[in-house]
Each structure stands twice: as C-alpha cells, then as structure tokens.
N, CA, C and O atoms as CSV, one atom per row, in Angstrom:
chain,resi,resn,atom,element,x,y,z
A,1,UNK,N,N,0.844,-1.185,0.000
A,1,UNK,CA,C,0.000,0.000,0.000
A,1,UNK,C,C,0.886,1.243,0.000
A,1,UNK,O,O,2.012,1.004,0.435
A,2,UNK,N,N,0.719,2.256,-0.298
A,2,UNK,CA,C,1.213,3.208,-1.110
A,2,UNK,C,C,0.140,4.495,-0.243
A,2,UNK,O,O,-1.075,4.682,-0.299
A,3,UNK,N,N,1.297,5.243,0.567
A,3,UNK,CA,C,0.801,6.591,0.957
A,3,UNK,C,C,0.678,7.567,-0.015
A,3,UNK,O,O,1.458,7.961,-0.882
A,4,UNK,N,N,-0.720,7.959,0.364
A,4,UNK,CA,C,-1.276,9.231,-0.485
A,4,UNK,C,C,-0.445,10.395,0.263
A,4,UNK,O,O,0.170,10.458,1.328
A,5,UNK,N,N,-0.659,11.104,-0.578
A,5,UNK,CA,C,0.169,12.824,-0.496
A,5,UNK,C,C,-0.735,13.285,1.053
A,5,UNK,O,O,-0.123,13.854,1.957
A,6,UNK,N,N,-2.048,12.992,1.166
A,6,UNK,CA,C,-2.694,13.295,2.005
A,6,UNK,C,C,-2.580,12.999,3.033
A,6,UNK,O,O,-3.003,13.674,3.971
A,7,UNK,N,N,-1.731,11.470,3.195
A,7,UNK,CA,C,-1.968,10.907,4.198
A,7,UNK,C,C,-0.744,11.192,5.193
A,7,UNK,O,O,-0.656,11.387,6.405
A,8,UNK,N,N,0.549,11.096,3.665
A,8,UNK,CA,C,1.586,11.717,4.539
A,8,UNK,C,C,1.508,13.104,4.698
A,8,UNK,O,O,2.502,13.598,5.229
A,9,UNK,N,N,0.542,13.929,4.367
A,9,UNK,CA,C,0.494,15.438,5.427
A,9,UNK,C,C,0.165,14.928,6.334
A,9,UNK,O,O,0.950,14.957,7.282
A,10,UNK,N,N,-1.063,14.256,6.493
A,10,UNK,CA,C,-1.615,13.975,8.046
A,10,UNK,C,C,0.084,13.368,9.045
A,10,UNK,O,O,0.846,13.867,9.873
A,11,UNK,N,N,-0.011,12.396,8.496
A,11,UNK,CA,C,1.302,12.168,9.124
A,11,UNK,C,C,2.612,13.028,9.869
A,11,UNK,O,O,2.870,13.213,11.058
A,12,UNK,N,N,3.063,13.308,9.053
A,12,UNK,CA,C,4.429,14.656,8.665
A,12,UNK,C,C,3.596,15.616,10.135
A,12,UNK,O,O,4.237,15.640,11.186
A,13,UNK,N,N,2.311,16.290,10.092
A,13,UNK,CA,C,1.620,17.286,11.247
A,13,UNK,C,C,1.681,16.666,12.155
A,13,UNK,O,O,2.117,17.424,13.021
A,14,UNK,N,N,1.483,15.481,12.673
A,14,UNK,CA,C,1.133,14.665,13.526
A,14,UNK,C,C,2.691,14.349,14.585
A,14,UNK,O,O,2.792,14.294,15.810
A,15,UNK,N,N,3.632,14.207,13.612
A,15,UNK,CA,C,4.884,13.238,13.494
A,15,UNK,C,C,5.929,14.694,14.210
A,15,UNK,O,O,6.544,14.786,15.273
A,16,UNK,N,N,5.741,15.691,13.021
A,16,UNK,CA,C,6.224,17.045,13.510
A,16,UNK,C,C,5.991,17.508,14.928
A,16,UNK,O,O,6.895,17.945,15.640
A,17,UNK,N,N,4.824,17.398,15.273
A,17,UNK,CA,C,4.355,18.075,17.214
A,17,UNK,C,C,4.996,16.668,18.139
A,17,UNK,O,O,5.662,16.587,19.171
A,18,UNK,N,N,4.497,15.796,17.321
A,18,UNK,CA,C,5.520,14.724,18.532
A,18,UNK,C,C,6.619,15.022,18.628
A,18,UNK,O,O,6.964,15.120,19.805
A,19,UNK,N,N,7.504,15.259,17.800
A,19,UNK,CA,C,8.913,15.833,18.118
A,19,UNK,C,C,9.086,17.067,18.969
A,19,UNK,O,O,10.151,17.278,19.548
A,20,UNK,N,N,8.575,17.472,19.011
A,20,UNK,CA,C,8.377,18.649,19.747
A,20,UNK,C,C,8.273,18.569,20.819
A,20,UNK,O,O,8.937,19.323,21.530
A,21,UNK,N,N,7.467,17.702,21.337
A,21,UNK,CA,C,6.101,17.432,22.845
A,21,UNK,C,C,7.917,16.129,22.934
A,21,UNK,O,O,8.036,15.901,24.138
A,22,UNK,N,N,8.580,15.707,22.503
A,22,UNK,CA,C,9.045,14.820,23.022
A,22,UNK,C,C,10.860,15.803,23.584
A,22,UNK,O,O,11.552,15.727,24.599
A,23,UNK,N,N,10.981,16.651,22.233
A,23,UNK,CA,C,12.424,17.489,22.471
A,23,UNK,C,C,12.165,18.381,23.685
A,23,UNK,O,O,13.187,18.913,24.120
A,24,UNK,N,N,10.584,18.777,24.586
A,24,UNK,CA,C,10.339,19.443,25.240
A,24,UNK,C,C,10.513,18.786,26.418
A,24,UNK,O,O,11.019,19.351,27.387
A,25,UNK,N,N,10.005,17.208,26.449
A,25,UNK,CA,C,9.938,16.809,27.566
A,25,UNK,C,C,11.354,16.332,28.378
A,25,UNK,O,O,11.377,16.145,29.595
A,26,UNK,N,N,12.914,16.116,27.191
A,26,UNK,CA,C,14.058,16.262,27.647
A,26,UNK,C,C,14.261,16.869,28.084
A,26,UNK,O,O,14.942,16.556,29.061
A,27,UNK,N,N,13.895,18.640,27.890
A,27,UNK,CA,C,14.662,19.634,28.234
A,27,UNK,C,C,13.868,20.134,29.655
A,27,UNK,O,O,14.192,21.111,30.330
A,28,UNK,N,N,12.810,19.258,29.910
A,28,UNK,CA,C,12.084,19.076,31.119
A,28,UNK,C,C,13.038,17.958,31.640
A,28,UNK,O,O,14.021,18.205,30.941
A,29,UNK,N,N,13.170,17.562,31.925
A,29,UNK,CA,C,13.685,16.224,32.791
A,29,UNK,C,C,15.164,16.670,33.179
A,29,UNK,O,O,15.864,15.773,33.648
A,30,UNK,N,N,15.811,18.100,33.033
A,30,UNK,CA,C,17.083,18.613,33.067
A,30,UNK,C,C,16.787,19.686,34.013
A,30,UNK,O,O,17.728,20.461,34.184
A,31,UNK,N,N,15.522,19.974,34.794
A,31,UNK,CA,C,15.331,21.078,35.310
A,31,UNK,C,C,14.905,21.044,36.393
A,31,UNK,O,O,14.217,20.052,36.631
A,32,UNK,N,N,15.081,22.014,37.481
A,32,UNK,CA,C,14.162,21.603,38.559
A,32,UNK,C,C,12.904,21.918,38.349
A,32,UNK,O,O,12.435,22.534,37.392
A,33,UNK,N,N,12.330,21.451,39.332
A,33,UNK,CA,C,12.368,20.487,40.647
A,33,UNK,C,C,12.627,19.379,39.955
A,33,UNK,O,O,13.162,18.628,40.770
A,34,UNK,N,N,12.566,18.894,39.031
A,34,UNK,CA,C,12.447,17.135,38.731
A,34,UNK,C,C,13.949,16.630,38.569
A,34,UNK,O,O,14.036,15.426,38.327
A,35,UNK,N,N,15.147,17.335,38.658
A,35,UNK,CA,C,16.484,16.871,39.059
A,35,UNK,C,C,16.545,17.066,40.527
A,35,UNK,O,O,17.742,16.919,40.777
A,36,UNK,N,N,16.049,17.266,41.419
A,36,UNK,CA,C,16.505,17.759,43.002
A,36,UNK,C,C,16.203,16.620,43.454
A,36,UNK,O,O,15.276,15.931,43.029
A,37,UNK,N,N,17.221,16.224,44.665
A,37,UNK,CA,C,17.429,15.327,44.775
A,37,UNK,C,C,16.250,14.751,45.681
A,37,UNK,O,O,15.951,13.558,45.634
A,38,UNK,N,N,15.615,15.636,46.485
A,38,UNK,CA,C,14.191,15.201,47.177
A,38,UNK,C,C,13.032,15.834,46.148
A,38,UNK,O,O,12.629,16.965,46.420
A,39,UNK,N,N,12.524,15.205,45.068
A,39,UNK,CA,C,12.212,16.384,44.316
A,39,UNK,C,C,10.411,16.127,45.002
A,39,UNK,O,O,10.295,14.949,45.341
A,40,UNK,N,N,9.748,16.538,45.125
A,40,UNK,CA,C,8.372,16.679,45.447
A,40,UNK,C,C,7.474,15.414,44.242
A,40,UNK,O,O,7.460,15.450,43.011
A,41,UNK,N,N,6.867,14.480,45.103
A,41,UNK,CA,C,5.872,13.212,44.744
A,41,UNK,C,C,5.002,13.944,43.528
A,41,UNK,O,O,4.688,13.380,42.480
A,42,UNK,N,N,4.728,15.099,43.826
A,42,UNK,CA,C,3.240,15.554,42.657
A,42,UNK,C,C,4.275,16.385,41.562
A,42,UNK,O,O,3.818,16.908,40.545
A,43,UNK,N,N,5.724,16.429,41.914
A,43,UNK,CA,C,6.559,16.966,40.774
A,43,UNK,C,C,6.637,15.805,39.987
A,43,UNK,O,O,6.392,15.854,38.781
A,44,UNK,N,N,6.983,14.671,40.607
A,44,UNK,CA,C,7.571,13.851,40.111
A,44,UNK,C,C,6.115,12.967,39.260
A,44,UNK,O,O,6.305,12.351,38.212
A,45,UNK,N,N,5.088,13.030,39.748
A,45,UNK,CA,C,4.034,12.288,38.959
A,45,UNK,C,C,3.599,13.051,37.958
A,45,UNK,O,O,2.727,12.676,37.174
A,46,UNK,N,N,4.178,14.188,37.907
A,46,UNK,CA,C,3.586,15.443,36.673
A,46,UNK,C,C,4.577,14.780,35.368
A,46,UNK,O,O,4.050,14.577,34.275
A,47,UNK,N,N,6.024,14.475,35.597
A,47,UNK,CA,C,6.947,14.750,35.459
A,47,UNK,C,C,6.025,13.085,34.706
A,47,UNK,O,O,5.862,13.032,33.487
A,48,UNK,N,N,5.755,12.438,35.202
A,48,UNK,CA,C,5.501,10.447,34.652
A,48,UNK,C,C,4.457,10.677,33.461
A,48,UNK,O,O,4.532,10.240,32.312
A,49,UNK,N,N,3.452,11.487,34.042
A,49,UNK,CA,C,2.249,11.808,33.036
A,49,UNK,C,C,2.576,12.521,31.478
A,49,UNK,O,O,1.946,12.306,30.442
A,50,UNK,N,N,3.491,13.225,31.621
A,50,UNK,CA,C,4.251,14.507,30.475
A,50,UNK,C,C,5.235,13.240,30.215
A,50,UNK,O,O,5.191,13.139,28.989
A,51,UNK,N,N,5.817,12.550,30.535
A,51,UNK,CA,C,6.789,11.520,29.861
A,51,UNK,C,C,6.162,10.507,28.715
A,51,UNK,O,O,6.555,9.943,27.693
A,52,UNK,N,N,4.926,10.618,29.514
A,52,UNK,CA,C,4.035,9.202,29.027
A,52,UNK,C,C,3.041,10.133,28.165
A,52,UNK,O,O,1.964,9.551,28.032
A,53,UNK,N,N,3.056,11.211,27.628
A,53,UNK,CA,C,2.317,12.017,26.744
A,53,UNK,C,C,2.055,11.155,25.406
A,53,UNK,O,O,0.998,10.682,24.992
A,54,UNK,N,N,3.420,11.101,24.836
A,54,UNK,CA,C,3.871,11.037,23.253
A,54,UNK,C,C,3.305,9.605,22.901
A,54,UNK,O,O,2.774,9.471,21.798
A,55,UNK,N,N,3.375,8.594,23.704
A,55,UNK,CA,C,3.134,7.464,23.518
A,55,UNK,C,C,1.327,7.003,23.721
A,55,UNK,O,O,0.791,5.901,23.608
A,56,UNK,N,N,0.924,7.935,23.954
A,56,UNK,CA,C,-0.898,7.766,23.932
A,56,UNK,C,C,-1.081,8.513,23.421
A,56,UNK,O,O,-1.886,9.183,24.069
A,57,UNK,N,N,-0.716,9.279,21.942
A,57,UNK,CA,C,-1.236,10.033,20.751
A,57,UNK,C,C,-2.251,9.280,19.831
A,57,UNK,O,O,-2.873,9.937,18.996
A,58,UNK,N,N,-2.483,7.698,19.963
A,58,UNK,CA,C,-3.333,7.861,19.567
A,58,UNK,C,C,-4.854,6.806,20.389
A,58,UNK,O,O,-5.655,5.918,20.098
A,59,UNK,N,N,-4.414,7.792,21.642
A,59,UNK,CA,C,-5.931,7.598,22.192
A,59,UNK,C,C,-6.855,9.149,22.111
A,59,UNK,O,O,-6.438,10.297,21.955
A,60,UNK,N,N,-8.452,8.548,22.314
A,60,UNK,CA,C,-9.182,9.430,22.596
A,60,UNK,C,C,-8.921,10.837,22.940
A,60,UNK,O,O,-9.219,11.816,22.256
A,61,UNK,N,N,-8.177,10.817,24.378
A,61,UNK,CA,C,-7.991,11.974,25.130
A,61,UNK,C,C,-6.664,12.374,25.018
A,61,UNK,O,O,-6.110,12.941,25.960
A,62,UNK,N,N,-5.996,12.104,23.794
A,62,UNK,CA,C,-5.050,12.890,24.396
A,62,UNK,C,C,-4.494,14.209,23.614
A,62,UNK,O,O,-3.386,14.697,23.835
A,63,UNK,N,N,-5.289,14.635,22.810
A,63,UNK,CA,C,-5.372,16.340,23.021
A,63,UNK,C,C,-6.076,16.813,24.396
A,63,UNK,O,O,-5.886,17.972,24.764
A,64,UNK,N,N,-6.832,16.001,25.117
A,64,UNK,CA,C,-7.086,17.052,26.470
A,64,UNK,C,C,-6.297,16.258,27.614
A,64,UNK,O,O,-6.378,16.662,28.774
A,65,UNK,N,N,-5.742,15.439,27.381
A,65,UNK,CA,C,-4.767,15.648,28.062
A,65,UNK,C,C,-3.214,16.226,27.786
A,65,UNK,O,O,-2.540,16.596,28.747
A,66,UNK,N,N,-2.844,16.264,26.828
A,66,UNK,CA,C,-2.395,17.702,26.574
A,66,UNK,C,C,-2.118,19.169,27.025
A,66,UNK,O,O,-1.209,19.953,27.298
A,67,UNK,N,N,-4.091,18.993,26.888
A,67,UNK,CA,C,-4.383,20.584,26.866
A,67,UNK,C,C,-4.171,21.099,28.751
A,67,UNK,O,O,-4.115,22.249,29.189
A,68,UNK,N,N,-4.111,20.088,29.352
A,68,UNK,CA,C,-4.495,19.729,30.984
A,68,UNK,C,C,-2.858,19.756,31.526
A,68,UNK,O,O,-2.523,20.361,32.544
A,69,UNK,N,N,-1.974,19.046,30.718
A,69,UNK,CA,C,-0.314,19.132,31.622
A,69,UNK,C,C,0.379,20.539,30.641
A,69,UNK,O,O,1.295,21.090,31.252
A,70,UNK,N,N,0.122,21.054,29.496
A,70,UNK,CA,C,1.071,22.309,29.548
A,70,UNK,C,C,0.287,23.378,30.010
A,70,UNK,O,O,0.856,24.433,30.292
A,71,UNK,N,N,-1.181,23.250,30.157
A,71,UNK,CA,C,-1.386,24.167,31.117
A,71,UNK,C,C,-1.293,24.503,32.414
A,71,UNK,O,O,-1.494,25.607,32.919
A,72,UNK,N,N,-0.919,23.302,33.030
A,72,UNK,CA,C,0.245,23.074,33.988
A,72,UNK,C,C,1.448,23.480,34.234
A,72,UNK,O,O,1.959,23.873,35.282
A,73,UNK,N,N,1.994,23.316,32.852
A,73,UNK,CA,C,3.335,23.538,32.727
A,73,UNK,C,C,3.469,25.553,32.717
A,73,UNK,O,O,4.459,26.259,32.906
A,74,UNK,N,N,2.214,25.884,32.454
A,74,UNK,CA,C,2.079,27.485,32.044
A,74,UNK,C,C,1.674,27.767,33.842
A,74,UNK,O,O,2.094,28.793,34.377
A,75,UNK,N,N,1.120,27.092,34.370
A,75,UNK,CA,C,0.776,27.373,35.809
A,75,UNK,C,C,1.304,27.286,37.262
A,75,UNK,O,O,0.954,27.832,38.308
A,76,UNK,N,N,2.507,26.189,36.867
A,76,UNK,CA,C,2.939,25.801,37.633
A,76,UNK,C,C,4.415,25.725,37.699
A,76,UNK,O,O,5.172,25.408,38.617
A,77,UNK,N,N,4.654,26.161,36.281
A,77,UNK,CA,C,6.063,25.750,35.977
A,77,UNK,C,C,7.128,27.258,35.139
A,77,UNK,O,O,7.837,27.424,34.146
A,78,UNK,N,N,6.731,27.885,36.064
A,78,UNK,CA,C,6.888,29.331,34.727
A,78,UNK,C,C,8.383,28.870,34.281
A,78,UNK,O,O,8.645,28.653,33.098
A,79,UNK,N,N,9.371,28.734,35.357
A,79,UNK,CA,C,10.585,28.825,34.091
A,79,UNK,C,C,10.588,27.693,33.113
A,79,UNK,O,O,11.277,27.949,32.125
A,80,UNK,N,N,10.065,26.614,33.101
A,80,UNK,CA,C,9.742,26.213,31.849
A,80,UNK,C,C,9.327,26.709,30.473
A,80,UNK,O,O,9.757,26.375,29.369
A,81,UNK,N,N,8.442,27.534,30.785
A,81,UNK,CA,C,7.327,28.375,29.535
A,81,UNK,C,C,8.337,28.456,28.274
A,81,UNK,O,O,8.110,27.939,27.180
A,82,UNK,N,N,9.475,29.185,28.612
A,82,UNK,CA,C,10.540,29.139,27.269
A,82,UNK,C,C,10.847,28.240,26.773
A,82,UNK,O,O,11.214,28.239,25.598
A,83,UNK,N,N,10.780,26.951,27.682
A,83,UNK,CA,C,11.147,26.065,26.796
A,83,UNK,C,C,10.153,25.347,25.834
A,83,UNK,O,O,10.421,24.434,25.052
A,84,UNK,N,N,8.916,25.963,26.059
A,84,UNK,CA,C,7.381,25.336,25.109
A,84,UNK,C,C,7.177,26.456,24.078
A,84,UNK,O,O,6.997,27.672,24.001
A,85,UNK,N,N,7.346,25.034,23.118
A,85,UNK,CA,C,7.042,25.604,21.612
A,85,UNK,C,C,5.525,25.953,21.253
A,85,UNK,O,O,4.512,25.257,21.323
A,86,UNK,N,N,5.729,27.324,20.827
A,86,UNK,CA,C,4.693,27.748,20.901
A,86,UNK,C,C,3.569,26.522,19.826
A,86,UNK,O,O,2.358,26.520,20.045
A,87,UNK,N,N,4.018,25.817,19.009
A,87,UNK,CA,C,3.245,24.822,18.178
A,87,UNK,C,C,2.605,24.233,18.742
A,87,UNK,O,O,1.526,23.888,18.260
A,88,UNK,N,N,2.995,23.842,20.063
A,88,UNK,CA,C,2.167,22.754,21.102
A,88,UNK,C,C,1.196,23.495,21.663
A,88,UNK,O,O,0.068,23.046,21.865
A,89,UNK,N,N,1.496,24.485,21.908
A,89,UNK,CA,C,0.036,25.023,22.443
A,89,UNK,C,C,-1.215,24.994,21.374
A,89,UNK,O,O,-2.297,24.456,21.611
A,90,UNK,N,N,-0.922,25.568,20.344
A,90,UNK,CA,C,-1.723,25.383,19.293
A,90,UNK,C,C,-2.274,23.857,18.907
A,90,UNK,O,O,-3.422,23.416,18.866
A,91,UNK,N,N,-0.865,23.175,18.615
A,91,UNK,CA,C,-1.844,21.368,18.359
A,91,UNK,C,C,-2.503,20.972,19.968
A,91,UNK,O,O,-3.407,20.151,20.119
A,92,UNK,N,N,-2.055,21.493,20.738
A,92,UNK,CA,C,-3.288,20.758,21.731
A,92,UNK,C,C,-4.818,21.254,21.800
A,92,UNK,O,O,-5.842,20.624,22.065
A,93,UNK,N,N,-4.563,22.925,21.388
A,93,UNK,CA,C,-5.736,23.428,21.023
A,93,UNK,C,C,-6.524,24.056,23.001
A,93,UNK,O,O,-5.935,24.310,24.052
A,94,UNK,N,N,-7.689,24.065,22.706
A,94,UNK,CA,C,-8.473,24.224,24.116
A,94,UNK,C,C,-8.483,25.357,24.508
A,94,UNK,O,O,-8.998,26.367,24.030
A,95,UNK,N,N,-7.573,25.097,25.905
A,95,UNK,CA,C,-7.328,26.057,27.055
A,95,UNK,C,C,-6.146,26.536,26.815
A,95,UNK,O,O,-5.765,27.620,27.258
A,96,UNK,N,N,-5.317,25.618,25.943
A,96,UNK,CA,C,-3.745,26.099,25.945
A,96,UNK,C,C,-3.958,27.634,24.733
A,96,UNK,O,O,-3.241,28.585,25.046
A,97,UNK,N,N,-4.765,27.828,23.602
A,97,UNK,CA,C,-4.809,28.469,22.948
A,97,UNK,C,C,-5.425,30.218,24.122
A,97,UNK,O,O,-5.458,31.361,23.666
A,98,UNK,N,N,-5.838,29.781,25.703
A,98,UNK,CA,C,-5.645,31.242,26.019
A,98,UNK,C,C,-4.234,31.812,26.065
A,98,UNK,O,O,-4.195,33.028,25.880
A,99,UNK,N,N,-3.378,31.370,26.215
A,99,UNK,CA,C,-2.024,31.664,26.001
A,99,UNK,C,C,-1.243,32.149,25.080
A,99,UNK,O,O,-0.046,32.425,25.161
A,100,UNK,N,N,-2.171,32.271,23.942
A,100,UNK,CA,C,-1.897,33.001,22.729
A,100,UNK,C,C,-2.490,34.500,22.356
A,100,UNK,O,O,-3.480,34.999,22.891
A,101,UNK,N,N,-1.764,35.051,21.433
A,101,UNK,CA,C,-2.452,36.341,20.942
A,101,UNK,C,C,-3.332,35.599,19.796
A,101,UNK,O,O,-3.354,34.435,19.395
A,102,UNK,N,N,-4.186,37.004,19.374
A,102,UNK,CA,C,-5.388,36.743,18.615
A,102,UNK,C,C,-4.134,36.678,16.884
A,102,UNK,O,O,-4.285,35.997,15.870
A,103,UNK,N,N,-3.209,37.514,17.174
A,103,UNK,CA,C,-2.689,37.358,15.946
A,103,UNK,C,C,-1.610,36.538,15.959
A,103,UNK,O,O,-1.022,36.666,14.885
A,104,UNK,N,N,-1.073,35.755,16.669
A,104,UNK,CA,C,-0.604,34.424,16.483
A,104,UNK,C,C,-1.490,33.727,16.278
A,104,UNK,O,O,-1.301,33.547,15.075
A,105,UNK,N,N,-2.543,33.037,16.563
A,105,UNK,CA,C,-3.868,32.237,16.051
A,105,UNK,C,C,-4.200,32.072,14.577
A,105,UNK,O,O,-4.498,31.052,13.955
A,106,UNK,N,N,-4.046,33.593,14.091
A,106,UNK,CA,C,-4.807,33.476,12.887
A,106,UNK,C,C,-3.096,33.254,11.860
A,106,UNK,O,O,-3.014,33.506,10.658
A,107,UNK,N,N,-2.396,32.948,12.379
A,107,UNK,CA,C,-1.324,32.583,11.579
A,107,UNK,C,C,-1.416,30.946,11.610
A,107,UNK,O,O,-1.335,30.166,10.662
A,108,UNK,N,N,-1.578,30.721,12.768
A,108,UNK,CA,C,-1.757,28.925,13.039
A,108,UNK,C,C,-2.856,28.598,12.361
A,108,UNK,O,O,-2.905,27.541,11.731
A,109,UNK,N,N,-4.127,29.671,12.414
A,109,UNK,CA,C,-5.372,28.730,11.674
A,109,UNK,C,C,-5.212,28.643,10.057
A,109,UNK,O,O,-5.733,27.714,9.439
A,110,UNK,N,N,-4.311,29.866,9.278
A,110,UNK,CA,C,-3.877,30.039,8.128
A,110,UNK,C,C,-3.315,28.686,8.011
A,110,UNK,O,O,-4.024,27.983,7.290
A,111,UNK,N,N,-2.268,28.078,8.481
A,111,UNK,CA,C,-1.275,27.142,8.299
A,111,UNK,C,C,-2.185,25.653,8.183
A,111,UNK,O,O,-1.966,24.764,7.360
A,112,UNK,N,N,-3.068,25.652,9.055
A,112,UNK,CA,C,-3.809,24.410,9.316
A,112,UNK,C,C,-4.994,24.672,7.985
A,112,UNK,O,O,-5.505,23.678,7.469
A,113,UNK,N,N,-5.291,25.795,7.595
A,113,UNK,CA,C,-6.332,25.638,5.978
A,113,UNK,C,C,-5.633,25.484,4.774
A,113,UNK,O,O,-6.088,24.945,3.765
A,114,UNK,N,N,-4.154,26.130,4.944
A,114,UNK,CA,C,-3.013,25.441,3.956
A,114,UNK,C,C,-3.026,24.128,4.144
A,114,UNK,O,O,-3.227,23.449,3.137
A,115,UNK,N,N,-2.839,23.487,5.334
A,115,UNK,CA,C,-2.444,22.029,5.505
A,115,UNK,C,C,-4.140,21.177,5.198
A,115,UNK,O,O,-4.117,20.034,4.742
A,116,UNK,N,N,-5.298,21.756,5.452
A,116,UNK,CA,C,-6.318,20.811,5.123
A,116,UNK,C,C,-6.718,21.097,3.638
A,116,UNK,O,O,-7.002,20.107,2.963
A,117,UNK,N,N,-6.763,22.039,3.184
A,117,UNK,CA,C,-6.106,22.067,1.466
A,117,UNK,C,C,-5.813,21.446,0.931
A,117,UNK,O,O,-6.575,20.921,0.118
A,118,UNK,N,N,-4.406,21.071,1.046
A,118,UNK,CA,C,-3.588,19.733,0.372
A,118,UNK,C,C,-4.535,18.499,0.480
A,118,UNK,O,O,-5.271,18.012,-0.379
A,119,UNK,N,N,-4.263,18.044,2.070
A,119,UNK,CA,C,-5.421,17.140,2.446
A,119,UNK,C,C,-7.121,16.688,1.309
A,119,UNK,O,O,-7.674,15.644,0.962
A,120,UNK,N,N,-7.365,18.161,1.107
A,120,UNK,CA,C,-8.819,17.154,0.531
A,120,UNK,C,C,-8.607,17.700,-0.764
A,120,UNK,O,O,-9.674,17.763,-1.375
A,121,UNK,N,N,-7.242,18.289,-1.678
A,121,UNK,CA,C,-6.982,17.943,-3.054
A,121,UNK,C,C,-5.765,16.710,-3.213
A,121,UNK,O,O,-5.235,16.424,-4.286
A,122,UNK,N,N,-5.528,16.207,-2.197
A,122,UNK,CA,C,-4.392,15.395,-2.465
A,122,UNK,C,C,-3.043,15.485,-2.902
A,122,UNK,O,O,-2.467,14.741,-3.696
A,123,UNK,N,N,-2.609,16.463,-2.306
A,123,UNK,CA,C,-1.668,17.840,-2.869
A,123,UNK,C,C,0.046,16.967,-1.817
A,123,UNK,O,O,-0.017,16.434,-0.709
A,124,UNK,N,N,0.782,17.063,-2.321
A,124,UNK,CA,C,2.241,16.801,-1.749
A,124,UNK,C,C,2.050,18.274,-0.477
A,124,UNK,O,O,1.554,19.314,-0.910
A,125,UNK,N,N,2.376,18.219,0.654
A,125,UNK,CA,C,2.661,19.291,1.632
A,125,UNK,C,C,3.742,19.248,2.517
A,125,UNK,O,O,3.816,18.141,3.050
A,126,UNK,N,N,4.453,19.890,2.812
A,126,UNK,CA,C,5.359,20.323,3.863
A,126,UNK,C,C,5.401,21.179,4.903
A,126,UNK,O,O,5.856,22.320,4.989
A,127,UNK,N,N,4.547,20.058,6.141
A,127,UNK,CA,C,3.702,21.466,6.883
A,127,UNK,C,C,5.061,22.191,7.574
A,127,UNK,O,O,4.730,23.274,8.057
A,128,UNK,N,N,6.474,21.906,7.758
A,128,UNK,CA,C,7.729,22.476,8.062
A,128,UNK,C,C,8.055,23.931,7.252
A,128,UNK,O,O,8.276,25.107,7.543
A,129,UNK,N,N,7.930,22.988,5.915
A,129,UNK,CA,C,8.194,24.989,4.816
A,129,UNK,C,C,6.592,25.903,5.158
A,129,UNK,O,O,6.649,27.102,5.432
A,130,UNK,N,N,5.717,25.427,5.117
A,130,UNK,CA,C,4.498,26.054,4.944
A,130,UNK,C,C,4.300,27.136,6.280
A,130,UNK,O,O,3.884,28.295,6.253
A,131,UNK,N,N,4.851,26.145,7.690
A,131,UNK,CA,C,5.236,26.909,8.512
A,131,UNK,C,C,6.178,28.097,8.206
A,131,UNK,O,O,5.837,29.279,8.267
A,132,UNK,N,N,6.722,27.895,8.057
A,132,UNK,CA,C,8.236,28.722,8.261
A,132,UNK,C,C,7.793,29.954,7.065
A,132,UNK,O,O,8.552,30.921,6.992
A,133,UNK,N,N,6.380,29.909,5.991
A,133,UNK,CA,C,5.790,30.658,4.881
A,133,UNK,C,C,5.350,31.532,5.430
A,133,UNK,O,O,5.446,32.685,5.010
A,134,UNK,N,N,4.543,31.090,6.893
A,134,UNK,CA,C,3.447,31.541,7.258
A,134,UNK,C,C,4.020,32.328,8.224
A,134,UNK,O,O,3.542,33.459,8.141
A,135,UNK,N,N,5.077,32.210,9.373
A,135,UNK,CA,C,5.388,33.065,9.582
A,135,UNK,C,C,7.267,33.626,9.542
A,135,UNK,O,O,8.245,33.711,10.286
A,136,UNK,N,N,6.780,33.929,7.900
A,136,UNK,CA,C,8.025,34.701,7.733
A,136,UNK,C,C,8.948,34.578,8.481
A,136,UNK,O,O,9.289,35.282,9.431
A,137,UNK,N,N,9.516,33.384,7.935
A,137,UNK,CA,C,10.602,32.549,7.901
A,137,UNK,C,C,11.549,32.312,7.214
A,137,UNK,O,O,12.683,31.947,7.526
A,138,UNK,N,N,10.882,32.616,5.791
A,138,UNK,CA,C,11.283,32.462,4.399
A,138,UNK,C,C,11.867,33.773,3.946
A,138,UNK,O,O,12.283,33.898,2.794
C-alpha cells in the first residue's frame, strides 16, 4: 500500500508536534524540581504523566490531556514556559490556545487551511516549509 500525499500530510503534522512534545519533555527532565534530589511526589508524577504524553497520541484523550499538563506547565512551571514551543500550544488546542495572541492564532489557523487544502486535493505538503511561509521565515 502506497501513501497518499494526504496521508503523509496527516502524518508529517502529527509526526512534527511529537517531536516537539518529546524534544520538550528532555529539556524538562534537566530542570528543577524534577532533578533535586528530594524532588516533590506531585513533581515527580507530573513529570511520569508529560513523559508518558507522546506514547498515547493515539488515544481518545489525548489532546485534552495535553491541553491539561502544559497548562500546567504554564501554571505551575513558569521557568519552563521558554522552553514550550509555541506549536504545542496550538496542536493541543483548548485552554492552551488562552495563552496566545489573537494574531498568532490566525497565523496557526492560516497554516492548518493550507495544511487541510492539500489534504482534501491530495496535494504533496510540507507542513515544516508552509510553517516557516506563514510566519516569515522564508
């Protein structure tokens, strides 16, 4: 069987935020509290749940659960915040999108009608360049 152009966009979007949600959760596991050597039980179970993110992408809930630990991570964890790509807030969508401006949004929703475009003409996409189109990158 033979991937459609469509399918590897879906893919490639999908494949792209996991990298992300996963390069984030290293640069979590390097920081306190979750290196200290007594580090706090509800640090450390935050710390199991956000590990164990990437690998239940494809259940039910897990854009809201997602949307539930980086808003955590925005609540509880400020010096983290720099290290979250702003993309993840957007693919989790929800609550994480109060964290955005109205005109970052409409750059993400641009990118995602480029990317469902391709999708229902069957179009080759690169949601990486299309990004980087959208916000003037290029």
């Amino acid at each position: 069987m033979s991937i459609t152009p469509n399918h590897y966009a879906e893919r490639q979007h999908r494949d792209y935020h996991l990298r992300l949600l996963r390069d984030f959760i290293r640069q979590v596991q390097q920081q306190p509290p979750f290196v200290l050597e007594e580090c706090p039980p509800e640090d450390l179970e935050f710390l199991q749940r956000l590990e164990a993110l990437p690998q239940a992408h494809e259940q039910d809930d897990f854009l809201h659960q997602g949307q539930q630990l980086l808003s955590r991570v925005i609540a509880a964890y400020a010096h983290l915040v720099p290290l979250l790509h702003r993309d993840l807030l957007w693919f989790f969508g929800g609550d994480c999108l109060h964290y955005m401006p109205d005109e970052e949004i409409a750059k993400y929703q641009e990118l995602d009608e480029r990317l469902h475009e391709a999708i229902a003409r069957d179009l080759e996409f690169s949601y990486e360049n299309e990004r980087a189109k959208v916000f003037g990158l290029h």
